[in-house]
C-alpha positions, 0 to 999 in steps of 0.5 A, spaced: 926 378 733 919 381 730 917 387 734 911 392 733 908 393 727 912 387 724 907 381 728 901 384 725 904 383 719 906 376 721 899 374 723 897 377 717 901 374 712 899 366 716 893 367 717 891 366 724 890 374 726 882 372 728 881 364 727 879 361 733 884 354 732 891 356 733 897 355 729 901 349 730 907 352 733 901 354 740 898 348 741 902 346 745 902 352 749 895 351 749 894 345 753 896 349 759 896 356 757 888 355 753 886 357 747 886 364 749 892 365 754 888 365 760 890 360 764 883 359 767 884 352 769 889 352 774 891 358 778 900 356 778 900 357 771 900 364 768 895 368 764 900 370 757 896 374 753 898 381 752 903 379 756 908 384 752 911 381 746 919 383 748 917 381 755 915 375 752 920 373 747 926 374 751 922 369 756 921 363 751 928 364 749 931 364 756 927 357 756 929 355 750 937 356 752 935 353 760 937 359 764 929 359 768 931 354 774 923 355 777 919 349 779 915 350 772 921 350 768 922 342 766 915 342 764 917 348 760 923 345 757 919 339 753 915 344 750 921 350 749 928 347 746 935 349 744 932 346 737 926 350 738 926 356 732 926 363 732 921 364 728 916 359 732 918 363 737 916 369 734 909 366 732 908 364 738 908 371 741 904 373 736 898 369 736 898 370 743 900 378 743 893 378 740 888 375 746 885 380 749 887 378 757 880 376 761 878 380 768 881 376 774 875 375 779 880 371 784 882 377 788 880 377 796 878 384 796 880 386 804 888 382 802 888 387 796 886 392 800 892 391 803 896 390 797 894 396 794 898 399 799 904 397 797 903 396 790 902 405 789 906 407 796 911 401 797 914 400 805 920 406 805 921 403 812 924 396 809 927 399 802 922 396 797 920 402 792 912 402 789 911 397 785 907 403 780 915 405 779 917 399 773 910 397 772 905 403 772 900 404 775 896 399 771 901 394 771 901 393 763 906 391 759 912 396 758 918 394 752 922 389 756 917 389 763 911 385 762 904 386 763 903 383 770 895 386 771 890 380 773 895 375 774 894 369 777 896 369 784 898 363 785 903 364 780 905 370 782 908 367 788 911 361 786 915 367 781 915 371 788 918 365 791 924 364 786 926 371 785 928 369 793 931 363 792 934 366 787 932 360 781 929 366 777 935 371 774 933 373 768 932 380 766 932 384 772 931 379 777 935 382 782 931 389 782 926 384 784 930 379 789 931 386 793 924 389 793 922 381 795 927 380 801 924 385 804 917 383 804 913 378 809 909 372 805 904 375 808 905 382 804 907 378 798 900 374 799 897 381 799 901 384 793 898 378 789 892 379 790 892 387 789 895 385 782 890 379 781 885 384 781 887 389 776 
């Protein structure tokens, strides 16, 4: 696995560091993904630039070996596989460690409104803790928490709905599944809409 100053190195060594045409282990990414990681096109899809290069690393392995259960996964196992390798998965975080994530326009302002509450406060009342406690305030990428600011918020609640249903169980997905059980879809729906926005 690469990490820190060794996927500059990587961009540099291959050369797509600032070329607009991906490398070909991306392409398929960018069919859903876009050429820059921002998933503009349909809101069920996750924004992945600047996700967080360990975040994201350990995701496409999980893919890889079949251990995300999500409605998005049989898409993702035709483009991730067991026979995907380990250095096509470094270059794909590389490439897209290097986008800049663009600002979300998609959040209800009153719903975020809302959200923000939960988001910095939690709800002491029913158990969750402030989401500020693992995502920060600025809910940016953090070793193995990945960045979650301007994420789609369609995806965020399908994401939501699986840590309930248990079909996600990766990294800490029963921290995640505790805080969520707790929450109305209506405060998940608000939730959402506050992350979307920062």
């Amino acid at each position: 696995m690469i990490t820190g100053l060794l996927f500059s190195i990587l961009l540099a060594q291959t050369g797509f560091a600032n070329e607009i045409t991906p490398p070909a282990q991306v392409k398929s990414c960018v069919a859903c993904h876009d050429i820059d990681g921002g998933a503009a096109d349909d809101d069920s899809i996750p924004k992945i630039a600047s996700l967080g290069d360990t975040y994201f690393r350990k995701e496409l392995s999980a893919f890889s070996k079949k251990l995300r259960h999500e409605n998005m996964a049989p898409m993702m196992y035709t483009v991730i596989s067991p026979s995907t390798k380990d250095s096509d998965l470094d270059i794909i975080v590389a490439y897209f460690a290097q986008q800049n994530q663009k600002p979300s326009t998609a959040a209800d302002s009153a719903l975020a409104a809302k959200g923000k509450i939960i988001y910095e406060q939690g709800l002491p009342a029913k158990g969750v803790m402030p989401c500020t406690a693992c995502h920060g305030d600025k809910g940016l990428a953090d070793f193995n928490i990945p960045r979650i600011a301007g994420q789609n918020i369609g995806y965020q609640l399908a994401q939501f709905e699986a840590y309930t249903k248990q079909t996600r169980q990766d990294l800490d997905s029963k921290m995640m599944t505790k805080m969520i059980l707790n929450l109305s879809i209506d405060e998940l729906t608000a939730l959402a809409n506050y992350i979307n926005s920062l």
